[in-house]
C-alpha positions in Angstrom: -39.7 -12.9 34.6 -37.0 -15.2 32.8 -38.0 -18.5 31.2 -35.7 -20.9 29.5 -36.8 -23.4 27.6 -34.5 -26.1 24.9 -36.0 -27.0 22.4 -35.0 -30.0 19.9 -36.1 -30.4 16.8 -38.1 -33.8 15.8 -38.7 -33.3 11.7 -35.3 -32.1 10.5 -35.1 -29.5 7.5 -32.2 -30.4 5.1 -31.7 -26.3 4.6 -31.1 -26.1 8.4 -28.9 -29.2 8.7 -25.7 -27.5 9.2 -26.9 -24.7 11.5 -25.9 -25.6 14.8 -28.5 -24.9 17.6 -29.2 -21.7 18.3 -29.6 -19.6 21.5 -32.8 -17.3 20.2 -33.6 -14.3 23.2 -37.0 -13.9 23.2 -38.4 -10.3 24.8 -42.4 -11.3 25.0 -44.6 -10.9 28.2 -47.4 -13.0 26.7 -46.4 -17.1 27.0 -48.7 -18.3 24.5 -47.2 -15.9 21.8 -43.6 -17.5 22.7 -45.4 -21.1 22.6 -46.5 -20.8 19.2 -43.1 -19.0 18.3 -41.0 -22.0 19.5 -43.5 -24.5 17.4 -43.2 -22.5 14.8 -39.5 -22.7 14.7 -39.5 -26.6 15.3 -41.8 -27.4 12.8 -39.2 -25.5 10.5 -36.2 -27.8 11.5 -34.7 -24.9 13.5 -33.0 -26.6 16.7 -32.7 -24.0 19.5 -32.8 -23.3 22.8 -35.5 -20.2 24.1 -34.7 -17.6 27.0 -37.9 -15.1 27.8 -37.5 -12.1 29.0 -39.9 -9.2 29.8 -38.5 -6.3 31.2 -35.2 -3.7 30.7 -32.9 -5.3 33.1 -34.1 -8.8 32.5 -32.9 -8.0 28.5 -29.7 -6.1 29.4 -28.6 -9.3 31.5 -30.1 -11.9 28.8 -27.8 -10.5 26.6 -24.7 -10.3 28.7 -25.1 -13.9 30.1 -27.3 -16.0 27.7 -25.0 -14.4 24.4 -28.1 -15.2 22.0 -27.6 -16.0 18.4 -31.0 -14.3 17.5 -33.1 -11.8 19.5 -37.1 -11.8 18.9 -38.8 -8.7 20.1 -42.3 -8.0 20.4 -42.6 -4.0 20.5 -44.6 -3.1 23.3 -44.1 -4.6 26.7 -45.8 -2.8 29.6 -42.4 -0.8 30.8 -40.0 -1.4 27.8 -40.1 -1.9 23.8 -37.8 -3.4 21.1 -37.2 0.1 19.8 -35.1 0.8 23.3 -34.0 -3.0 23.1 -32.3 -2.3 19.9 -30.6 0.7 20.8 -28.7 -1.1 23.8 -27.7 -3.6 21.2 -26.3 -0.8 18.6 -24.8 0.7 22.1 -23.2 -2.6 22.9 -21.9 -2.9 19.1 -23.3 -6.3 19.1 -23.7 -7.7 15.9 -26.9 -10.0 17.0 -29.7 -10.3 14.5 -32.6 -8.3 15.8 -36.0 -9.2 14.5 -39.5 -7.5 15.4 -41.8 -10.3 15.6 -45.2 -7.6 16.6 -49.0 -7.7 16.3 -50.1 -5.0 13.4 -47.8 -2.0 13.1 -48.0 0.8 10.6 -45.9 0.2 7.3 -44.5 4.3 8.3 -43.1 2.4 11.8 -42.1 -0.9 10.3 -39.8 1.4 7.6 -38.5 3.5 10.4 -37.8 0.1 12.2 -35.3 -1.5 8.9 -34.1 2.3 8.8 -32.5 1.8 12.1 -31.2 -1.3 11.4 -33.9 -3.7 12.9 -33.2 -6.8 10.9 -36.8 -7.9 9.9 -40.7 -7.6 11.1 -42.4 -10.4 11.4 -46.6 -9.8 12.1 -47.6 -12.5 14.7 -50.8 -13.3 12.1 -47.7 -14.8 9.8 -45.2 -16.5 11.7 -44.8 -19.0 9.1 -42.2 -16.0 7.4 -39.8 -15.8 10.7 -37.6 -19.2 9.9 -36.4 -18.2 7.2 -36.4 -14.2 8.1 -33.9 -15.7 10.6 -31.8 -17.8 8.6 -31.2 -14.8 6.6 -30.2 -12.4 9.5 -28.3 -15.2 10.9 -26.0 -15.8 7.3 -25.6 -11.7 6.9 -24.6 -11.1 10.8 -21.8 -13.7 9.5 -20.9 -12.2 6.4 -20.6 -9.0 8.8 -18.7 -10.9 10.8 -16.5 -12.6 8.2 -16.0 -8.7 6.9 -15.2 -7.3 9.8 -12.5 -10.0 10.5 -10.8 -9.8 7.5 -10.5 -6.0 7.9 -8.9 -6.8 11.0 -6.8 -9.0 9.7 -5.6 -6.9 6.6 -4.9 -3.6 9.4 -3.0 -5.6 11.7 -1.0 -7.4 8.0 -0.8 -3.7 7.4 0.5 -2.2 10.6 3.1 -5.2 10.4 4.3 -4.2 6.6 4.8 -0.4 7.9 7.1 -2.0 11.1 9.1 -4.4 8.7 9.6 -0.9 6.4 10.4 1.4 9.4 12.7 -1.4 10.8 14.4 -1.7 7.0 14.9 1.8 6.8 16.5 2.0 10.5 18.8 -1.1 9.1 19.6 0.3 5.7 20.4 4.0 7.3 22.6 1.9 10.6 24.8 -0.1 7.8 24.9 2.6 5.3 26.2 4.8 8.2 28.9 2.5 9.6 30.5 1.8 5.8 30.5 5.3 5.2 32.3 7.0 7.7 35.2 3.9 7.4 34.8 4.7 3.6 36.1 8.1 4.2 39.0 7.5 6.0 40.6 5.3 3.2 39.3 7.6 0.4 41.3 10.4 2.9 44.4 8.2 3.2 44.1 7.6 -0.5 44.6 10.8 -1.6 47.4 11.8 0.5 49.1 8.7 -0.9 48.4 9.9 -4.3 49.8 12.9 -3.7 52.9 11.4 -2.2 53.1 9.4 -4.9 52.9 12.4 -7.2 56.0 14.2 -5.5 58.4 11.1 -6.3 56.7 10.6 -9.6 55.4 7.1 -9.5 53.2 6.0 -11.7 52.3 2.4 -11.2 51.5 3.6 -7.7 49.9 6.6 -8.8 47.6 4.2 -11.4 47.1 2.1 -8.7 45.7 4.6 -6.3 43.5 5.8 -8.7 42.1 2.6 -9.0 41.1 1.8 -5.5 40.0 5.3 -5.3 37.6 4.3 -8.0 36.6 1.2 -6.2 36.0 3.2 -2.9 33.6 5.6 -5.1 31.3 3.2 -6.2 31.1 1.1 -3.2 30.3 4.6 -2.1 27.7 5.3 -4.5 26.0 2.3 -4.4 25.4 3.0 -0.2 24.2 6.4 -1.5 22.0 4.6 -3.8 20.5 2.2 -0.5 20.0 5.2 1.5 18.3 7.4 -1.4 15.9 4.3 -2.3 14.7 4.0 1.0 14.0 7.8 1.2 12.2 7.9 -2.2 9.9 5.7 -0.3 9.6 7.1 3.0 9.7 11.1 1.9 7.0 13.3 0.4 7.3 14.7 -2.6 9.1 18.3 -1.9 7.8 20.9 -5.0 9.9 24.0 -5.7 11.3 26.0 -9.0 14.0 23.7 -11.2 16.5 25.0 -12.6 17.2 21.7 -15.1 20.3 23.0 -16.6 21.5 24.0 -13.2 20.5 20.4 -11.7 22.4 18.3 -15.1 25.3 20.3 -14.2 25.6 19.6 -10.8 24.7 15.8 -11.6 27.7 15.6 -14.1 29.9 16.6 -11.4 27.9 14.2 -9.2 29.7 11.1 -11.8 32.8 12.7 -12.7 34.8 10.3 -10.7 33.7 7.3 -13.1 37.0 6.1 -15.8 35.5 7.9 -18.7 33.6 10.7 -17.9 35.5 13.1 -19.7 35.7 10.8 -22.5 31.5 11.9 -23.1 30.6 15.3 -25.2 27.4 16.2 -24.1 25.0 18.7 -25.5 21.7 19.7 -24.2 19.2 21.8 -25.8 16.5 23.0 -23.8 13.4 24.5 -25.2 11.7 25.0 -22.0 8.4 27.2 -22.4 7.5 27.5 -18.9 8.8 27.5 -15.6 9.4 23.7 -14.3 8.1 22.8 -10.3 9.1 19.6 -9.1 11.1 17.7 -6.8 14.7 18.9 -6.8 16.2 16.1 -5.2 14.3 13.2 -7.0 15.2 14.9 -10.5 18.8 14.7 -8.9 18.8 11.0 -8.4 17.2 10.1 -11.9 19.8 12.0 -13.7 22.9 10.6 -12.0 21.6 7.6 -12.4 21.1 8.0 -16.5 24.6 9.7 -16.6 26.1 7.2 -15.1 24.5 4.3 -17.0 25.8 6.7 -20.3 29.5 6.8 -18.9 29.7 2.9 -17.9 28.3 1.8 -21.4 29.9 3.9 -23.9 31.5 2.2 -26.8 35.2 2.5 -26.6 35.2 1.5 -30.0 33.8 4.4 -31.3 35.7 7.7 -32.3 33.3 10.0 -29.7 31.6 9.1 -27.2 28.3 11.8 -27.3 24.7 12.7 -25.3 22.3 14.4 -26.7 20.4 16.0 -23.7 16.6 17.8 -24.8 14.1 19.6 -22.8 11.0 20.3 -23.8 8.6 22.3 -20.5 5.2 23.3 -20.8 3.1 24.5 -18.4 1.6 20.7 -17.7 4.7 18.9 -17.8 8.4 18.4 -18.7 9.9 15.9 -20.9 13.2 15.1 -21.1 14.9 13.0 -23.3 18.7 11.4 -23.2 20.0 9.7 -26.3 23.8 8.0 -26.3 25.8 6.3 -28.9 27.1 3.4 -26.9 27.0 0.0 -26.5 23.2 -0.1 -26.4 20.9 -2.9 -24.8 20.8 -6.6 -26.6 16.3 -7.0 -27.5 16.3 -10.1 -25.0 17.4 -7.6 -22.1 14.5 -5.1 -22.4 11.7 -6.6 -20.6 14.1 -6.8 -17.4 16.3 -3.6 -17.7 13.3 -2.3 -15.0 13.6 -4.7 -12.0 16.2 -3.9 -8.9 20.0 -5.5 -9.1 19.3 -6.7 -12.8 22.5 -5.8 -14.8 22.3 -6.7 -18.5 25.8 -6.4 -19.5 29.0 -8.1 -17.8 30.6 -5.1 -18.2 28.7 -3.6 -15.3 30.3 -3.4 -11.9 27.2 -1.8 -10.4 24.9 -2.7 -7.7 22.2 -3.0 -10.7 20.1 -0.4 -9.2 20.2 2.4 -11.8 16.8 2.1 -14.1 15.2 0.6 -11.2 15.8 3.2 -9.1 15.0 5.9 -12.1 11.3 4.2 -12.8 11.1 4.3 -8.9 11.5 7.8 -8.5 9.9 9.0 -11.5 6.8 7.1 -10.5 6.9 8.9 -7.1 6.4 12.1 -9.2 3.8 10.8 -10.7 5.6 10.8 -14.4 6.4 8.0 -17.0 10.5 6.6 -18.3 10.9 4.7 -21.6 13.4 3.2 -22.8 14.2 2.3 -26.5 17.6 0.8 -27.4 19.6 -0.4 -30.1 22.0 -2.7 -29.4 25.7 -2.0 -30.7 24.1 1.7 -31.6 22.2 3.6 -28.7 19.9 3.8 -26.4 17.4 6.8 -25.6 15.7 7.1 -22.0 12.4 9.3 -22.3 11.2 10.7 -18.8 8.2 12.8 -18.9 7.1 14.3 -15.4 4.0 16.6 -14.2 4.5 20.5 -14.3 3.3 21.5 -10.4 3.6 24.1 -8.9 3.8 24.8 -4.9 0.0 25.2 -4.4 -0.6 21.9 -6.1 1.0 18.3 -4.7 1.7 15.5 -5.9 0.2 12.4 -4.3 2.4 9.6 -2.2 
């Protein structure tokens, strides 16, 4: 038996003013208990509309076609009760308020019934409680609601983040790609001219090869630095044995094609007490990024150009420490010296990528840079990263 009944409400309530009528499902087989319900609910301001329903399929279809803001069970009906009405709800996911409005229960079933995520009970002998029980499954259903949408709406924002990032990467890896290969060419056609040059012993050509060789370098290195930025972003952290000595030396060689790099004594002194376990390649980038920030801003005014290279390894972690005599950092430049393309001096010719891209990458190891500098004097760059070893990772 379906019955449905609208009901508006004559003595407004000024809390209910801005709740728009509501569709309340009632499952009750006895019509005088849904009478008093529904004057219960007027004389509380509460403008709705009333479907009755008493049996399973009657329910199932109530809910499917009616779409009720608020279902009212009684427990027992002859061949169905709101304990198997709720659980088609929960089945359904439907995030309808679902109150028990019963004759006496036990307080061990009414507990069981909130444990299960029954909204409320309301006894029948005190009706005068089931307004405002409603009003307050009504306003959490819609903080659920509100919840669950925003949740939605941050996964899809997210999902759309990691497709701009995957498209960057494909674009940053496509361009760097394309320069690259012409990029070799010249750099090949370069150096035979260099050596032609060198048979017939010109030297204005020579000096002039040598400087678009130069040019072709760093336009070079700065693609290198595009493509190893976006893999220090999309790559896990890799931990094996370091050989730090090993890896500086390879990184000098990495920057030896700057104007100047022979013109830089350096000296290291490592006092490593423990084996070092990191990420080889990351440790790679940092340091030819602080050699060649200590080669492009040496002071050609002074009578040596030196770097003073120390290594300190414990069992927790490694700190490393590199301390020049050049042309230093002006104060006023400090707090930027971090963020991507800044360049602080007009000497620079770089993409301004080189301390950003160190903090970037030692971050990713979990470590910490500083940077202390006096301009006109030096400038000292402090990294100090985690000691792990294989069986332990680092987190992205």
């Amino acid at each position: 038996m379906i019955k449905e009944k609208s009901v508006d409400c004559c003595m407004p309530n000024p809390v209910m003013k801005t709740m728009e009528k509501i569709k309340v499902l009632m499952l009750e087989d006895v019509d005088d208990d849904v009478t008093i319900i529904e004057n219960v609910l007027q004389k509380a301001g509460i403008d709705h509309s009333t479907l009755q329903v008493d049996s399973k399929s009657e329910f199932i279809k109530g809910i499917k076609e009616y779409q009720p803001d608020v279902i009212l069970s009684d427990h027992s009906l002859p061949q169905f009760n709101s304990i198997e009405a709720h659980k088609i709800c929960l089945n359904e996911n439907l995030l309808i308020p679902f109150i028990l409005v019963t004759g006496a229960v036990s307080e061990e079933f009414a507990v069981t019934c909130l444990k299960h995520g029954i909204d409320d009970y309301i006894l029948k002998s005190n009706l005068s409680r089931l307004p405002s029980a409603i009003l307050t499954a009504l306003r959490q259903r819609e903080l659920e609601r509100m919840k669950l949408q925003a949740m939605q709406e941050l996964k899809e924002q997210n999902e759309q983040i990691l497709k701009i990032n995957k498209e960057l990467d494909s674009f940053i890896y496509s361009i760097s790609h394309s320069l690259r290969g012409p990029l070799s060419t010249v750099s090949g056609l370069l150096h035979l001219a260099e050596k032609e040059s060198q048979e017939k012993n010109d030297m204005s050509v020579k000096e002039l090869h040598q400087m678009m060789e130069t040019c072709v370098k760093r336009l070079d290195t700065t693609l290198r630095q595009m493509v190893d930025q976006s893999k220090n972003a999309r790559l896990e952290v890799d931990t094996d044995a370091i050989d730090i000595n090993a890896l500086l030396d390879k990184a000098m060689k990495n920057v030896s094609y700057l104007p100047g790099s022979n013109e830089v004594e350096v000296t290291i002194i490592n006092t490593a007490q423990a084996p070092f376990y990191s990420d080889a390649y990351r440790l790679e980038v940092i340091f030819n990024s602080i050699l060649s920030n200590v080669i492009k801003y040496r002071d050609p005014y002074k009578e040596k150009s030196v770097l003073l290279i120390q290594v300190i390894c414990t069992p927790e972690h490694a700190a490393m420490s590199f301390k020049d005599n050049g042309l230093g950092i002006p104060e006023k430049f400090m707090p930027n010296i971090f963020n991507m393309f800044y360049r602080a001096s007009e000497k620079s010719d770089g993409a301004g990528l080189g301390l950003y891209m160190v903090k970037e990458f030692v971050e990713k190891l979990k470590g910490s840079v500083t940077v202390t500098s006096v301009d006109n004097e030096s400038t000292s760059v402090t990294i100090v990263l985690p000691n792990v070893r294989k069986d332990y990772s680092v987190d992205n």
